[in-house]
C-alpha positions in Angstrom: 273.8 -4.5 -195.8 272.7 -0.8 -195.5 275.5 1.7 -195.2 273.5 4.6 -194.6 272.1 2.8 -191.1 275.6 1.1 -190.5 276.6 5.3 -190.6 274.0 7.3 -188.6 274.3 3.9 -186.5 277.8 4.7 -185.3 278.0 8.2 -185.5 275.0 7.9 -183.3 276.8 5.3 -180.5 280.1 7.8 -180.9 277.5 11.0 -180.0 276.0 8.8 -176.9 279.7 8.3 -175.6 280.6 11.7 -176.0 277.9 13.1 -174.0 277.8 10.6 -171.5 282.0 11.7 -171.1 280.6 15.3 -171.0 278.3 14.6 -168.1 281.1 13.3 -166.2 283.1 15.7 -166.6 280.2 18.8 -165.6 279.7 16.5 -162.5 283.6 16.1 -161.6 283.2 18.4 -158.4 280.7 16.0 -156.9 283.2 13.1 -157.8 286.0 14.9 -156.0 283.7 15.5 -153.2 282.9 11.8 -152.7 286.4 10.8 -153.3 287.6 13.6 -150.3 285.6 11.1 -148.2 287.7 8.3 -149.2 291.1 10.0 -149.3 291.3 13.1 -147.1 292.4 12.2 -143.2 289.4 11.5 -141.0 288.8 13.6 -137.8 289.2 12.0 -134.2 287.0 12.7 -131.0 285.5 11.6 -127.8 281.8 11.2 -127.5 281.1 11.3 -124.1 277.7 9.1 -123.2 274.6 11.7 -124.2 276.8 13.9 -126.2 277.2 14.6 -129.8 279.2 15.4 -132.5 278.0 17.5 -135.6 278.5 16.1 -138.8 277.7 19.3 -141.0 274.6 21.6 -142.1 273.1 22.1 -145.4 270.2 23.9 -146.8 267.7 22.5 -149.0 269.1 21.2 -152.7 272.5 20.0 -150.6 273.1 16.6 -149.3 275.7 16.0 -146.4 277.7 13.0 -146.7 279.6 11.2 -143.7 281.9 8.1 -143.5 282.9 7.1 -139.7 283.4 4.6 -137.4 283.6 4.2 -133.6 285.9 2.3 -130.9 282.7 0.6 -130.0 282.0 -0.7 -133.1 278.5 -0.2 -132.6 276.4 2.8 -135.0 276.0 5.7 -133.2 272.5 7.1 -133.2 271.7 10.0 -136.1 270.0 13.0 -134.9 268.8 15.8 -137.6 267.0 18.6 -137.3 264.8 19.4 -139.9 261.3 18.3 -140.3 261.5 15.5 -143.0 264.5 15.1 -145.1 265.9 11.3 -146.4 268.5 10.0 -144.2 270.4 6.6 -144.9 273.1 4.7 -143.3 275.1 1.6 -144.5 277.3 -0.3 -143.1 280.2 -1.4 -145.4 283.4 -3.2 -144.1 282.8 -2.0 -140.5 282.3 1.8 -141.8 279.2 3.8 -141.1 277.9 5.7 -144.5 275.9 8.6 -144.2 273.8 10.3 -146.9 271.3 12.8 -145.2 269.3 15.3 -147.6 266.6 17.6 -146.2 263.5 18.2 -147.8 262.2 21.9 -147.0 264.6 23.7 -144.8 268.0 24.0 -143.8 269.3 20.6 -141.7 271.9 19.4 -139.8 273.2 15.8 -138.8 274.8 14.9 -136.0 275.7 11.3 -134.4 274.9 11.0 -130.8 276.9 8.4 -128.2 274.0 6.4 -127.0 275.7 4.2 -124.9 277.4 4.0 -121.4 281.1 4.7 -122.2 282.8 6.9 -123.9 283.2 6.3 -127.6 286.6 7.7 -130.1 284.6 8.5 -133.1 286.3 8.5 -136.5 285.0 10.8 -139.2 285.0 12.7 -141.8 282.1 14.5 -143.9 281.4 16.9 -146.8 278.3 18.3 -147.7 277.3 18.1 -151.9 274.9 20.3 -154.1 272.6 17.9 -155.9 272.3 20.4 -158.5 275.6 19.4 -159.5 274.4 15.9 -160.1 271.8 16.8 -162.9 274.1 16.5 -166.0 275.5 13.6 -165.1 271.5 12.0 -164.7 270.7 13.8 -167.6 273.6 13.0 -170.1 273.4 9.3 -168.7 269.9 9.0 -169.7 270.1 10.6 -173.1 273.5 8.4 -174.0 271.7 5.2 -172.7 268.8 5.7 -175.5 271.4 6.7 -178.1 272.9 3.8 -177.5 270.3 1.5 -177.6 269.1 3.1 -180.7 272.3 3.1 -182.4 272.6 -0.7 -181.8 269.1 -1.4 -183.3 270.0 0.7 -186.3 273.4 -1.2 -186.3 271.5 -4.5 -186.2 269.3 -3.2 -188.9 271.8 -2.5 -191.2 273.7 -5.5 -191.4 270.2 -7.8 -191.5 268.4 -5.8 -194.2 269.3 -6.1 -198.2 269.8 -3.6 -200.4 266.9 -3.7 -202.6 
């Protein structure tokens, strides 16, 4: 067994978890934002046939996130208005999940009634920087590596001899 690997091994998995725990913590404001979309009351309103409601505008680095369902329990149609941009929609447990990020200029989402009757649309949405999201990428990928590396030197350390 080889104490100096069995050392650097563990101070090197401790260092991996602490800046994993760091990067969480820089990126708390886009975990509050995403948690407002689970906890915060959603908003209520009639969506007449042809009509729309707005679910938020965000420039370019900004994402817009929307949860919502309908008395129809059919998706209402997503309508931006930017040129390009990456919009996806899931539906989870009878919710409709939003994530719309434009790609060169300021956009906007809204959900259009595309049906004959009226629809009560439930909703509410909040619009993230994805700058904020870069330490928590960062210090995931960096602790992941540490990590692995620490348990190779861990490994090596307990297999190799002293000589």
């Amino acid at each position: 067994m080889r104490k100096g690997l069995l050392i650097i091994g563990v101070a090197l998995l401790a260092l991996g978890i602490i800046i994993f725990l760091i990067g969480i913590y820089l990126s708390s404001s886009v975990v509050s934002d995403i948690m407002s979309l689970i906890t915060e009351t959603r908003n209520e309103t009639v969506v007449a046939p042809g009509l729309s409601v707005s679910m938020g505008a965000v420039n370019e680095g900004s994402a817009i996130m929307a949860v919502y369902n309908d008395s129809l329990g059919r998706p209402l149609q997503e309508l931006i208005t930017a040129q390009g941009g990456k919009l996806d929609t899931r539906s989870i447990d009878g919710q409709y999940v939003i994530i719309y990020v434009p790609e060169t200029e300021r956009g906007s989402l809204s959900l259009v009634n595309n049906y004959s009757e009226n629809a009560v649309v439930y909703y509410i949405s909040n619009t993230v920087s994805i700058t904020t999201l870069i330490p928590l990428v960062l210090s995931t990928f960096v602790s992941i590596i540490m990590v692995i590396v620490s348990v190779v030197l861990l490994i090596l350390g307990v297999v190799l001899r002293n000589k």
